[in-house]
ROMAR-198965 format. One record per atom (N, C-alpha, C): residue number from 1; residue in three letters; chain; atom name; x, y, z. Coordinates in nm, 3 decimals. Atoms other than C-alpha are relative to their C-alpha. Layout:
<pts>
+-------+------+--------+------+---------+---------+---------+
: nukol : nuti : lodren : papa :       X :       Y :       Z :
+-------+------+--------+------+---------+---------+---------+
:   NUM :  ALA :      A :   CA :       X :       Y :       Z :
...
+-------+------+--------+------+---------+---------+---------+
</pts>
This chain:
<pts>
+-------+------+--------+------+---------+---------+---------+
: nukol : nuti : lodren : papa :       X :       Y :       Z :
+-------+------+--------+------+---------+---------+---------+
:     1 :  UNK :      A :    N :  -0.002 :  -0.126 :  -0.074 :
:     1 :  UNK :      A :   CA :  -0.552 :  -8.654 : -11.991 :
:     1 :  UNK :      A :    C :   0.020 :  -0.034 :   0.147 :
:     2 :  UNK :      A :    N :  -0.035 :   0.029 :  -0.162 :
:     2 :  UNK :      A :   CA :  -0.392 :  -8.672 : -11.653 :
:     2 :  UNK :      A :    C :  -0.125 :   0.080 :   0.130 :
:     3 :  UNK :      A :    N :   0.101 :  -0.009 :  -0.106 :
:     3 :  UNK :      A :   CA :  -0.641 :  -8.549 : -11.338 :
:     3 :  UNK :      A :    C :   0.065 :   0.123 :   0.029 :
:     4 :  UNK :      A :    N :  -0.001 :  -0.104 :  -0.042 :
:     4 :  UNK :      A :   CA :  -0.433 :  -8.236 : -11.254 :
:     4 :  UNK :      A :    C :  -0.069 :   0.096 :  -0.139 :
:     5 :  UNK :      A :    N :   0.047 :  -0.073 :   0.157 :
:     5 :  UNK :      A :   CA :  -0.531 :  -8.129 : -11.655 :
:     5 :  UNK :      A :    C :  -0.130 :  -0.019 :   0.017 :
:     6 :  UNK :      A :    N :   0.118 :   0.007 :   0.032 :
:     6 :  UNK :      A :   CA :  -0.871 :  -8.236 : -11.606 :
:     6 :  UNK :      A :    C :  -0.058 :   0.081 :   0.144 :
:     7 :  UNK :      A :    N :   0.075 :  -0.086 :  -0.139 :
:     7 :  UNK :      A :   CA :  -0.915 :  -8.053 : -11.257 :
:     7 :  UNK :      A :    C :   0.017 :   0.145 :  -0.065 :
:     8 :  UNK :      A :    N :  -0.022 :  -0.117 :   0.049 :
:     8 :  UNK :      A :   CA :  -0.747 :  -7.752 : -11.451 :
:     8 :  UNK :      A :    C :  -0.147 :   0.044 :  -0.104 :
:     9 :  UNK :      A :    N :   0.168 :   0.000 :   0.129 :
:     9 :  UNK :      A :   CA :  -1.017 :  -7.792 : -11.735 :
:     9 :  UNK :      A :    C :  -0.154 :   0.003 :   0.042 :
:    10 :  UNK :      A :    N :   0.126 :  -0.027 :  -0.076 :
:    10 :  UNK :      A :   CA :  -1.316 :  -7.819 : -11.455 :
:    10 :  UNK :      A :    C :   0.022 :   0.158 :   0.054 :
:    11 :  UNK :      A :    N :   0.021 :  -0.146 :  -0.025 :
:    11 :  UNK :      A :   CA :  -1.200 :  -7.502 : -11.317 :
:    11 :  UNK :      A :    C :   0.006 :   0.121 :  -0.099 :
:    12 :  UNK :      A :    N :   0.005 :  -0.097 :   0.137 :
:    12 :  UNK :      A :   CA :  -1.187 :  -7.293 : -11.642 :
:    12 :  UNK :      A :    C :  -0.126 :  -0.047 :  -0.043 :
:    13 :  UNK :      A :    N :   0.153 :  -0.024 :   0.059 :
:    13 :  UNK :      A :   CA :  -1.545 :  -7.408 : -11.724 :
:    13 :  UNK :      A :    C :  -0.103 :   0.017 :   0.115 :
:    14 :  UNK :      A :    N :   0.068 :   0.014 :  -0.108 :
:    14 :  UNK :      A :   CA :  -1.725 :  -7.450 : -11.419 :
:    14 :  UNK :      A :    C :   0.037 :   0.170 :   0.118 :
:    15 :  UNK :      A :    N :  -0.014 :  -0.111 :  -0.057 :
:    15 :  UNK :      A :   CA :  -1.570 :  -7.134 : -11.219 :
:    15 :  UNK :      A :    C :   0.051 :   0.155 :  -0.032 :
:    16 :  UNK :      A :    N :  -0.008 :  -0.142 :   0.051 :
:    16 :  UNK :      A :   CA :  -1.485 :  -6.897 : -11.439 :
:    16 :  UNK :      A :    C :  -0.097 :   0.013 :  -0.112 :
:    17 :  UNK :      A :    N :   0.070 :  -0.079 :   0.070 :
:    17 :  UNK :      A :   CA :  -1.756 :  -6.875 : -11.672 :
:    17 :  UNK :      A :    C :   0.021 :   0.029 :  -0.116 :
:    18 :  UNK :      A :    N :   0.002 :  -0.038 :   0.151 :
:    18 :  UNK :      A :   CA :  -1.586 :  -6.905 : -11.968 :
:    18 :  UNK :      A :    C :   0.113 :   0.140 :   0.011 :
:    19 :  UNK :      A :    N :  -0.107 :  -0.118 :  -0.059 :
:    19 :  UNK :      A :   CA :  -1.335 :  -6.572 : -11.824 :
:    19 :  UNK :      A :    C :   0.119 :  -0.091 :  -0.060 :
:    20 :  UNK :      A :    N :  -0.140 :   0.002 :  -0.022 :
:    20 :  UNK :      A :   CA :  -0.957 :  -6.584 : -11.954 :
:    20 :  UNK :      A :    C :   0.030 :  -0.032 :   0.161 :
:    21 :  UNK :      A :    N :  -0.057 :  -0.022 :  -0.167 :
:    21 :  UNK :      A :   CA :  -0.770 :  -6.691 : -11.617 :
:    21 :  UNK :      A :    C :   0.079 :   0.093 :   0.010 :
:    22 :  UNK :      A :    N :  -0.124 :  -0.154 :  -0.016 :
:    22 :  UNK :      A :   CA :  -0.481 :  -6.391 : -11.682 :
:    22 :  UNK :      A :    C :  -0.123 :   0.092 :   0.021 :
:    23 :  UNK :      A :    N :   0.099 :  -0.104 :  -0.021 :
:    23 :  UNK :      A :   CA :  -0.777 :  -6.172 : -11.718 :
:    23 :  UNK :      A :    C :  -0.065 :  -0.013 :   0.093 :
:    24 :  UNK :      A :    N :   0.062 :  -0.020 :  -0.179 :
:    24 :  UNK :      A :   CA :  -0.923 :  -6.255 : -11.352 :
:    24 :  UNK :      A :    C :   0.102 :  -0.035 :   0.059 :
:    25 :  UNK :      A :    N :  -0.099 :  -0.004 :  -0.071 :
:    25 :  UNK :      A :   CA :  -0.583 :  -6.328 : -11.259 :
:    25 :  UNK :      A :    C :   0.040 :   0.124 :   0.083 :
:    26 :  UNK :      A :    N :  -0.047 :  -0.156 :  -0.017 :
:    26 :  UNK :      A :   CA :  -0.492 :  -5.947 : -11.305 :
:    26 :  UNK :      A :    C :  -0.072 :   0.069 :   0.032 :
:    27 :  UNK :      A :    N :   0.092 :  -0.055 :  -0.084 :
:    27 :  UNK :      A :   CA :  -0.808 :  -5.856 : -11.148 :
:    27 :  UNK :      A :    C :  -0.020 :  -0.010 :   0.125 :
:    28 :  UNK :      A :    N :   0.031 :   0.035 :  -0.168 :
:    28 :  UNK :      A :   CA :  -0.789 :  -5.991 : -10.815 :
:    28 :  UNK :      A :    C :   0.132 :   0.075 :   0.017 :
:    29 :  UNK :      A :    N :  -0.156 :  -0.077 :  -0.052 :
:    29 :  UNK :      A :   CA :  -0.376 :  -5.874 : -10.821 :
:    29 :  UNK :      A :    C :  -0.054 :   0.156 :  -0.011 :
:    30 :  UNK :      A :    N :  -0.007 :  -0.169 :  -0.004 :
:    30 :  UNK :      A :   CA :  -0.531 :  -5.494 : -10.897 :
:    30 :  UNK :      A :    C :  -0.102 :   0.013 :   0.110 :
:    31 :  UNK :      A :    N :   0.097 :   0.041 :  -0.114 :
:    31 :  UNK :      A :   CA :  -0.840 :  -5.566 : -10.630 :
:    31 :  UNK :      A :    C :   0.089 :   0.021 :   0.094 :
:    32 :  UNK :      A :    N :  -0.070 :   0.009 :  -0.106 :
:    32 :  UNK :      A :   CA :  -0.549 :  -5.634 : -10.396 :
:    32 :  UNK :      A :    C :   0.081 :   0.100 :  -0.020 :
:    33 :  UNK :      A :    N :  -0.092 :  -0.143 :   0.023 :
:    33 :  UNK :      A :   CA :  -0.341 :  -5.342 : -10.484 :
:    33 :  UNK :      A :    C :  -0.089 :   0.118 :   0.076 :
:    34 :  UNK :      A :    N :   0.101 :  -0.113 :  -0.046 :
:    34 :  UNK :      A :   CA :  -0.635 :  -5.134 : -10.403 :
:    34 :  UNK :      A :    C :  -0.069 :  -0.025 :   0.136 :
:    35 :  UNK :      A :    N :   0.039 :   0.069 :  -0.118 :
:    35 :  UNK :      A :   CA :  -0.746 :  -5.316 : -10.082 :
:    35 :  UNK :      A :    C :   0.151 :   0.017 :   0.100 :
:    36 :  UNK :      A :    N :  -0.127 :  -0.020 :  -0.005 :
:    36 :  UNK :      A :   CA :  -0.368 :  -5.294 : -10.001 :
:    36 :  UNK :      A :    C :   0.045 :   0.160 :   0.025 :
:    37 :  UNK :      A :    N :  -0.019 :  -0.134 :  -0.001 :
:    37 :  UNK :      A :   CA :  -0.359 :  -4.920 : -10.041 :
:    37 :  UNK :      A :    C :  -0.076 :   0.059 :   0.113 :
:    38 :  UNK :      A :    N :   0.111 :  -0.030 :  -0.077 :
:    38 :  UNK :      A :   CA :  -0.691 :  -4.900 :  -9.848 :
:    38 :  UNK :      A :    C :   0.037 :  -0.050 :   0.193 :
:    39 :  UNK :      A :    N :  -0.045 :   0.015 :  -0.097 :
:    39 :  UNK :      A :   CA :  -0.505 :  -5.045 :  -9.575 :
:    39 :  UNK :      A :    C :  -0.139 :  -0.103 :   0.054 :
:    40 :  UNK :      A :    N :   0.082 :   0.069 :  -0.060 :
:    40 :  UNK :      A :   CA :  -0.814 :  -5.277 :  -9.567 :
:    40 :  UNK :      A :    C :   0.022 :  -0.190 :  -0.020 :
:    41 :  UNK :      A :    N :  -0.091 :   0.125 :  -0.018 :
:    41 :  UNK :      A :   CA :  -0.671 :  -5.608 :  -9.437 :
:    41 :  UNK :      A :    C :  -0.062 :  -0.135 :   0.017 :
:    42 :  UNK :      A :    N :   0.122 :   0.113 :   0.006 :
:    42 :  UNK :      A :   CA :  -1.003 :  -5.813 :  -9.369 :
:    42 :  UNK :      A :    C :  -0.002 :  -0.051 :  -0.148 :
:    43 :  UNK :      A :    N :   0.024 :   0.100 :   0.094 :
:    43 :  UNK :      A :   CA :  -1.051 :  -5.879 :  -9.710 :
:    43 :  UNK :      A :    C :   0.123 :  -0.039 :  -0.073 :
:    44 :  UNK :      A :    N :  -0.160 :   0.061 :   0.077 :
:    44 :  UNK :      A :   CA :  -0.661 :  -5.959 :  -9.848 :
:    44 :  UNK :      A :    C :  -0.048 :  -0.135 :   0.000 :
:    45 :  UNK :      A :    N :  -0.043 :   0.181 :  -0.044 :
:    45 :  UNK :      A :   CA :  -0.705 :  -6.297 :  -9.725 :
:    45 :  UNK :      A :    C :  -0.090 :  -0.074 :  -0.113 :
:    46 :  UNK :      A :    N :   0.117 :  -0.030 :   0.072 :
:    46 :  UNK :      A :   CA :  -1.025 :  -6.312 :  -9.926 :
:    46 :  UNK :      A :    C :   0.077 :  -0.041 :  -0.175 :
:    47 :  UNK :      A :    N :   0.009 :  -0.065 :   0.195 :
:    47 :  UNK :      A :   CA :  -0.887 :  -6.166 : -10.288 :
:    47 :  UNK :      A :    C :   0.155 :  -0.068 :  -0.014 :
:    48 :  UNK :      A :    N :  -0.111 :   0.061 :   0.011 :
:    48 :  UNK :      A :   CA :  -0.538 :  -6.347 : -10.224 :
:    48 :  UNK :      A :    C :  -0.043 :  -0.176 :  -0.005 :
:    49 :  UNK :      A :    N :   0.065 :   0.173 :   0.012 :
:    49 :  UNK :      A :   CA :  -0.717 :  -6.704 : -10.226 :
:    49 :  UNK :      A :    C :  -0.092 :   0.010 :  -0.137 :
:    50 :  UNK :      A :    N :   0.031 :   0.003 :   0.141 :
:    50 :  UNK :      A :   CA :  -0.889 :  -6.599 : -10.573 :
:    50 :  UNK :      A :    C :   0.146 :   0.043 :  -0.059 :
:    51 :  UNK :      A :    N :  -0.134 :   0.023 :   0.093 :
:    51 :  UNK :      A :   CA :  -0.542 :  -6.474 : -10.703 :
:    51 :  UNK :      A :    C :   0.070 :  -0.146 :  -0.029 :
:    52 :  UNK :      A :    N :  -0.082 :   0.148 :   0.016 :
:    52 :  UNK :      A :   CA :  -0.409 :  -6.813 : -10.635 :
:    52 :  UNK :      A :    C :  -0.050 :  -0.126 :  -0.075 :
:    53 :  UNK :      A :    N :   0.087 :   0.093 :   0.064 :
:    53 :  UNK :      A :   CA :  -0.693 :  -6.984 : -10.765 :
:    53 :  UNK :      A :    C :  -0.030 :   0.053 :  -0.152 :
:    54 :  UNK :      A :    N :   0.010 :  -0.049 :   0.177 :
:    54 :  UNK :      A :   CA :  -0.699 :  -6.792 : -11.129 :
:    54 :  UNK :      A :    C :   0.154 :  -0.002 :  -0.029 :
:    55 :  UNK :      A :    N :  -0.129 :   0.042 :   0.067 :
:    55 :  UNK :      A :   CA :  -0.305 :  -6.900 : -11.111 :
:    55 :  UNK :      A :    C :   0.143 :   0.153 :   0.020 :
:    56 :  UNK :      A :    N :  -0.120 :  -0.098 :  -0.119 :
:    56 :  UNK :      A :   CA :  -0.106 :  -6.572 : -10.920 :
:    56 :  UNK :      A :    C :   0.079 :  -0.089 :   0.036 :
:    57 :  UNK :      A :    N :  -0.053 :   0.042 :  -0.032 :
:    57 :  UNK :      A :   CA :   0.209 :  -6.662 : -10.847 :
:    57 :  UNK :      A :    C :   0.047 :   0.107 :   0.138 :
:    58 :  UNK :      A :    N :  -0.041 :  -0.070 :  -0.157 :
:    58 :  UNK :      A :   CA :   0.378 :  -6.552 : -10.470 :
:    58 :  UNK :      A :    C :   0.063 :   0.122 :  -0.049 :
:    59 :  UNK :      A :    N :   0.002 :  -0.088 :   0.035 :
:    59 :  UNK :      A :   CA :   0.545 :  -6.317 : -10.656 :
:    59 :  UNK :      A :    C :  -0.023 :   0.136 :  -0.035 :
:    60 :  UNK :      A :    N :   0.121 :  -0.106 :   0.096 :
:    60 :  UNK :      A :   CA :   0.289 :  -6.129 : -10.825 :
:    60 :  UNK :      A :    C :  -0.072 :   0.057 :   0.107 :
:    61 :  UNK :      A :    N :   0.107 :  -0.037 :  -0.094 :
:    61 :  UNK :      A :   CA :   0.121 :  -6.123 : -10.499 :
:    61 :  UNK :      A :    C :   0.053 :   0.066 :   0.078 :
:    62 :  UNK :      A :    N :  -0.125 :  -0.095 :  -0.102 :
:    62 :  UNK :      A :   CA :   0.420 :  -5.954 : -10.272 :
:    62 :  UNK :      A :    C :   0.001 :   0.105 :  -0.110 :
:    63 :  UNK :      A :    N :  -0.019 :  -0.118 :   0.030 :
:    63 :  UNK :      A :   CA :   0.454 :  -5.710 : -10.567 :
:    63 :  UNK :      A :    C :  -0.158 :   0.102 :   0.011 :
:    64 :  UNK :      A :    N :   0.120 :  -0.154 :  -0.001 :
:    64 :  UNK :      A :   CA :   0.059 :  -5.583 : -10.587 :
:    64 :  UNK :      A :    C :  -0.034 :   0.004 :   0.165 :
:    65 :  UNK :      A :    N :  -0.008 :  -0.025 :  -0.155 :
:    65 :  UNK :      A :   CA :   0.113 :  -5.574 : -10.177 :
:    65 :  UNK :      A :    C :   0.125 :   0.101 :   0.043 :
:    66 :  UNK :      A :    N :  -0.148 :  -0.073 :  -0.056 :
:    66 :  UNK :      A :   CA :   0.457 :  -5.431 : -10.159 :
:    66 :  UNK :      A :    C :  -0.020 :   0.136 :  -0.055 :
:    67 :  UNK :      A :    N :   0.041 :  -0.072 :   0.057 :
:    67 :  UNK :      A :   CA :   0.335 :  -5.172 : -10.401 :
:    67 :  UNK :      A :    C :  -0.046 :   0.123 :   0.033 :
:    68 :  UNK :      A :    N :   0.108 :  -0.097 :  -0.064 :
:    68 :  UNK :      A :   CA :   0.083 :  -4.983 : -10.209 :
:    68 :  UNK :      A :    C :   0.103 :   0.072 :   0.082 :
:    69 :  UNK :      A :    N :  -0.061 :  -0.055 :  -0.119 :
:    69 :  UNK :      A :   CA :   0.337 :  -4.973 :  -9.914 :
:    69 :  UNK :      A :    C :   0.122 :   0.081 :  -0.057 :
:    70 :  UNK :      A :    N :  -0.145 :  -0.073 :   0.018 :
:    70 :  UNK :      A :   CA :   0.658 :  -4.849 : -10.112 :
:    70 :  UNK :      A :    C :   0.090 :  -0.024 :  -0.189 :
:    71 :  UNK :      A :    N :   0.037 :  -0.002 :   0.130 :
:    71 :  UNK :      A :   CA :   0.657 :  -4.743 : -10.455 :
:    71 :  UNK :      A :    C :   0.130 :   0.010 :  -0.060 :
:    72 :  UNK :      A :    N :  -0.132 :   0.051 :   0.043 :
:    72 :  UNK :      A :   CA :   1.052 :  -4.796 : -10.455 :
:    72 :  UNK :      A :    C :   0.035 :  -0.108 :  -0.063 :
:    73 :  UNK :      A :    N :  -0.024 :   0.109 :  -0.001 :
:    73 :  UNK :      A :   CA :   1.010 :  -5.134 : -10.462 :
:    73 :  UNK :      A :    C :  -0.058 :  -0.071 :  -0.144 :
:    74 :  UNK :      A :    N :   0.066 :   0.034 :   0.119 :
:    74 :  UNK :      A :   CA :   0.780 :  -5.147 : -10.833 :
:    74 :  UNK :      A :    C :   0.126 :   0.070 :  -0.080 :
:    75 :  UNK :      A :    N :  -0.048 :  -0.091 :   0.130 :
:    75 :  UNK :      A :   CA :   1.024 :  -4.840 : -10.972 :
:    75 :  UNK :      A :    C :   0.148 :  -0.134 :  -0.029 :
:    76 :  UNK :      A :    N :  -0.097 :   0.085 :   0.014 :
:    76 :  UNK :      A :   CA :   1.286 :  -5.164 : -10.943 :
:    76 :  UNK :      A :    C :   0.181 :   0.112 :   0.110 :
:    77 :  UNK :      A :    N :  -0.150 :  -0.079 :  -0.095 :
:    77 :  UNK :      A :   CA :   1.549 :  -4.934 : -10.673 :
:    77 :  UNK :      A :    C :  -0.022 :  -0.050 :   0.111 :
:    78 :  UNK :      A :    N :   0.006 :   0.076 :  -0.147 :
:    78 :  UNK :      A :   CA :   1.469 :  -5.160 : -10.413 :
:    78 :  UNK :      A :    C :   0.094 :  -0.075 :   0.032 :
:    79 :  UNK :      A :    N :  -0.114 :   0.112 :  -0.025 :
:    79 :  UNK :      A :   CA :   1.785 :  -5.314 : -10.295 :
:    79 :  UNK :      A :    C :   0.025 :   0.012 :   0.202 :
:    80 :  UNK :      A :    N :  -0.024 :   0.022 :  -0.136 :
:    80 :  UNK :      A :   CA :   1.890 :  -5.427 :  -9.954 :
:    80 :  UNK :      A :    C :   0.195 :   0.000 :   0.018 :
+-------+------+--------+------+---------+---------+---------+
</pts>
């Protein structure tokens, strides 16, 4: 077992409790959707450093941000 697999395997027992990681993945991305909406910007920084750490990709994290601000950009008619 290589050391990034066994750091992966400490953090799935040790910080989640035994939790799915998609299932607190998609909890911090809807957290931030709603924090995002709230226009409350103190804690992003916060709930975007647990998305990344239950395995959010940059992606995932510009869409439950981009979201709040412009609901063009989820219906997929977002072009430049």
């Amino acid at each position: 077992m290589n050391t990034q697999t066994l750091n992966q395997t400490q953090l799935n027992e040790t910080q989640t409790a035994g939790f799915d990681l998609t299932t607190l993945k998609i909890t911090a991305l809807q957290y931030l959707k709603e924090v995002s909406e709230k226009e409350d910007y103190e804690k992003m920084g916060e709930i975007v450093k647990y998305a990344r750490e239950f395995g959010a990709k940059d992606y995932e994290i510009l869409i439950s941000t981009m979201s709040a601000f412009d609901p063009e950009y989820i219906k997929g008619e977002y072009r430049r």
